[in-house]
C-alpha positions in Angstrom: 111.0 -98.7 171.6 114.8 -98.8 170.4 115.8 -97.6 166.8 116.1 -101.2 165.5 112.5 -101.5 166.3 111.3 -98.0 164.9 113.4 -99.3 161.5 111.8 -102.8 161.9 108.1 -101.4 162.0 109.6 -99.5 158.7 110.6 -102.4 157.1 107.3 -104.0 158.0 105.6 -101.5 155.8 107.4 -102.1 153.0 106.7 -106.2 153.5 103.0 -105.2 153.8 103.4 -103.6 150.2 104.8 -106.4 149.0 102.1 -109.3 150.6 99.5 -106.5 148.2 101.6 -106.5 145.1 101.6 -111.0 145.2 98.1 -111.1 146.2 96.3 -108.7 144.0 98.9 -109.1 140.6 96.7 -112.0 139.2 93.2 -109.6 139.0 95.1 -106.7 138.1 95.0 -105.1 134.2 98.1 -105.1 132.4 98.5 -101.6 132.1 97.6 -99.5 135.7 96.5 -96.1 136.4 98.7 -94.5 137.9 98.4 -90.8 137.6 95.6 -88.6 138.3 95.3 -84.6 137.1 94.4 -81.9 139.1 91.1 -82.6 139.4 91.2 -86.5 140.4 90.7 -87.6 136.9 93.1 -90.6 135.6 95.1 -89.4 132.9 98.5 -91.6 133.1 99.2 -95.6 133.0 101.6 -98.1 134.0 102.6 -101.0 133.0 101.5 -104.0 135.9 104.6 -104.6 136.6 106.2 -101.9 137.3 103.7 -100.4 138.8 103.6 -103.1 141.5 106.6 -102.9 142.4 108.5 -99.6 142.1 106.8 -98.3 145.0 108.1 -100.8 147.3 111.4 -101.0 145.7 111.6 -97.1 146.2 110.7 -97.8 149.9 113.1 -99.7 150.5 115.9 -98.2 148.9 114.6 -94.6 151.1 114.6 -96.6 154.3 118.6 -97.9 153.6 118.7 -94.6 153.0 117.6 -93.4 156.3 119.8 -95.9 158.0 123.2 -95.0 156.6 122.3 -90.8 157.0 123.2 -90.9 160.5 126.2 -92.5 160.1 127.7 -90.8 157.1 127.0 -87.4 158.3 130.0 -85.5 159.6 127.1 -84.2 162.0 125.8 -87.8 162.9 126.1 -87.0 166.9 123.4 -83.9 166.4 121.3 -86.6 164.9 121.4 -88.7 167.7 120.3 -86.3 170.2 116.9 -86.2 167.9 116.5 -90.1 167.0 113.4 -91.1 167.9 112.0 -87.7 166.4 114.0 -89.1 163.1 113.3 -92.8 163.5 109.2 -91.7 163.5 109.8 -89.8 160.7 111.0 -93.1 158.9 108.2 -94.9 160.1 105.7 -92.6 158.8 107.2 -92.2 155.1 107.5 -96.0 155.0 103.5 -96.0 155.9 102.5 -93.0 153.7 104.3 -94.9 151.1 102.4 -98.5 151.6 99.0 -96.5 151.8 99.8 -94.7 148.5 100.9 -98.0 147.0 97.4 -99.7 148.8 95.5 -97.2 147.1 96.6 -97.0 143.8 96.3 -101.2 143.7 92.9 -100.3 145.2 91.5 -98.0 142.6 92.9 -100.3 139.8 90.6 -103.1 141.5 87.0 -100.6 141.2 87.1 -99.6 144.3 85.7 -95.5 144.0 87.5 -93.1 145.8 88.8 -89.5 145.3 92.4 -90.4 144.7 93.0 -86.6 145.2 92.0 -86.3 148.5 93.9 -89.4 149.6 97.1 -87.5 148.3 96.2 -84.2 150.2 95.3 -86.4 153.4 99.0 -88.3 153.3 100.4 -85.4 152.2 98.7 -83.4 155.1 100.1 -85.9 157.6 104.0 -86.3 156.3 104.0 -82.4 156.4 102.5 -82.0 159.9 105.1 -84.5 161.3 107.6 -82.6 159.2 106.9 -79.3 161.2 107.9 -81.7 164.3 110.8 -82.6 162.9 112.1 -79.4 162.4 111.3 -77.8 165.9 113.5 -80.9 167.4 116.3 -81.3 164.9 119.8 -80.1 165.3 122.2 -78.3 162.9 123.3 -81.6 160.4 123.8 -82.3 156.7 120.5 -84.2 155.7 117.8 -83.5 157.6 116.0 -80.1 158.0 116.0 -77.0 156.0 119.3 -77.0 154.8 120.5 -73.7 153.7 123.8 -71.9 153.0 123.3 -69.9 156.0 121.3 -72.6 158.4 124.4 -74.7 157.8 127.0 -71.8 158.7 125.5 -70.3 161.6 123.8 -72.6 164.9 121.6 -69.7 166.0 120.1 -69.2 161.9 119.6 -73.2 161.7 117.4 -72.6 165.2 115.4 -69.8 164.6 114.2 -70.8 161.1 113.5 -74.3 162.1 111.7 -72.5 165.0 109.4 -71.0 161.9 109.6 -73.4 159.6 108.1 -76.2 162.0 105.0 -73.7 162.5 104.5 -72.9 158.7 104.6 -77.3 158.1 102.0 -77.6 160.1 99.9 -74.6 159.3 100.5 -75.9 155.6 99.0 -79.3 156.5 96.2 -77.8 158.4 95.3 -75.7 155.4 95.9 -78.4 153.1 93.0 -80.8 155.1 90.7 -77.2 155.2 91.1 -77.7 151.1 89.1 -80.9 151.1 86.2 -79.2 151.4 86.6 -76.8 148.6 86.5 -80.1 146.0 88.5 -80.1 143.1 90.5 -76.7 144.4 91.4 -79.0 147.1 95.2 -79.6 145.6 95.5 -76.5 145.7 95.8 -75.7 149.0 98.4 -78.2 149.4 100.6 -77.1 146.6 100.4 -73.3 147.2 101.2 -72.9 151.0 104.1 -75.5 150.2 105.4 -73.1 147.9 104.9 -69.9 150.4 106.7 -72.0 152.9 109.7 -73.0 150.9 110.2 -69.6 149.8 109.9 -67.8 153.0 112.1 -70.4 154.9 114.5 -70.0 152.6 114.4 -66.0 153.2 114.0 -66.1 156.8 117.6 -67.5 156.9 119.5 -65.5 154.8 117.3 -62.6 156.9 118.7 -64.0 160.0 122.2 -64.2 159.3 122.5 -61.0 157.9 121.0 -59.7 161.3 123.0 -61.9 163.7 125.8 -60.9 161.3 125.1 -57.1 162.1 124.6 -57.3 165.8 127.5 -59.1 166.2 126.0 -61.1 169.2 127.0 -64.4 167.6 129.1 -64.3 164.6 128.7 -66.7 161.6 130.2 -69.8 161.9 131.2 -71.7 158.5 133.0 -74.7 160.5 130.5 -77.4 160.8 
């Protein structure tokens, strides 16, 4: 499958929230929910409009997004060498994006759900993928963990990706273990995503201050 047709399958997503938004505006309320607490109780609206539409609209403007990244960035050929890693990645946002979009439209019809655990499950799945991404991408401007030091130094950017990709995926696999612990169960999504960002973020400035010491490969600012 070529990159045009990773983007098409995208954009096919986004059309798919679109058919959902025509055919289900006329048995819609005027105002939607749109907002759910901790604890999967509604406690925000939108109005019908909006709320059929700025989910797609945000889709779409992501996916151009996506399209022009690899292009603008002065880094673009270290994206290629990991495009179909990246063009997945679209694909899967563009889907996790129609099925949030499906299921708020779904809840506002009286369909009973945990709205919740939807979140934590697409949430679960984005981050696992993310860990994927990271053990495959190569030093650029937009996509990974993007530090001062990951950016200055080729060795930093690999061996924190090297974690990072681990602690995405543990995250989503505690995240999924959460379900079962009711309404705690966002809980173990937001907290391990916040123990990851932290210690990615000090893992690189770790690194380069030890591959600065040894001397073996010394920082590199020119990207």
């Amino acid at each position: 499958m070529t990159t045009h047709q990773r983007f098409g399958l995208a954009a096919g997503f986004i059309v798919l929230s679109i058919v959902v938004s025509l055919l289900t505006a006329p048995d819609l309320p005027a105002e939607l929910v749109s907002h759910w607490n901790a604890v999967g109780e509604p406690d925000g609206t939108m109005a019908k409009p909006l709320a059929l539409w700025l989910i797609p609209a945000l889709s779409a403007g992501v996916l151009v997004l996506f399209a022009l990244i690899p292009r603008i960035d002065p880094l673009g050929a270290n994206i290629a060498e990991f495009r179909p890693t990246y063009d997945w990645f679209v694909v899967l946002f563009t889907g996790f994006m129609f099925v949030l979009h499906a299921g708020i439209i779904a809840f506002n019809l009286g369909y009973e759900f945990d709205f919740i655990n939807l979140i934590v499950v697409l949430v679960a799945g984005l981050f696992y993928y993310s860990g994927v991404v990271l053990t495959r991408a190569n030093r650029n401007w937009f996509v990974g963990i993007r530090t001062p030091w990951t950016l200055s130094n080729e060795e930093v950017w690999n061996r924190t990706h090297a974690l990072g990709g681990k602690l995405f995926k543990l995250t989503a696999l505690v995240a999924l273990g959460g379900l079962l612990f009711g309404e705690y169960a966002i809980y173990f999504l937001i907290v391990p995503s916040l123990l990851t960002a932290v210690v990615t973020v000090g893992y690189s400035y770790y690194v380069y201050e030890q591959v600065a010491r040894e001397g073996d490969s010394p920082p590199d600012a020119s990207l």
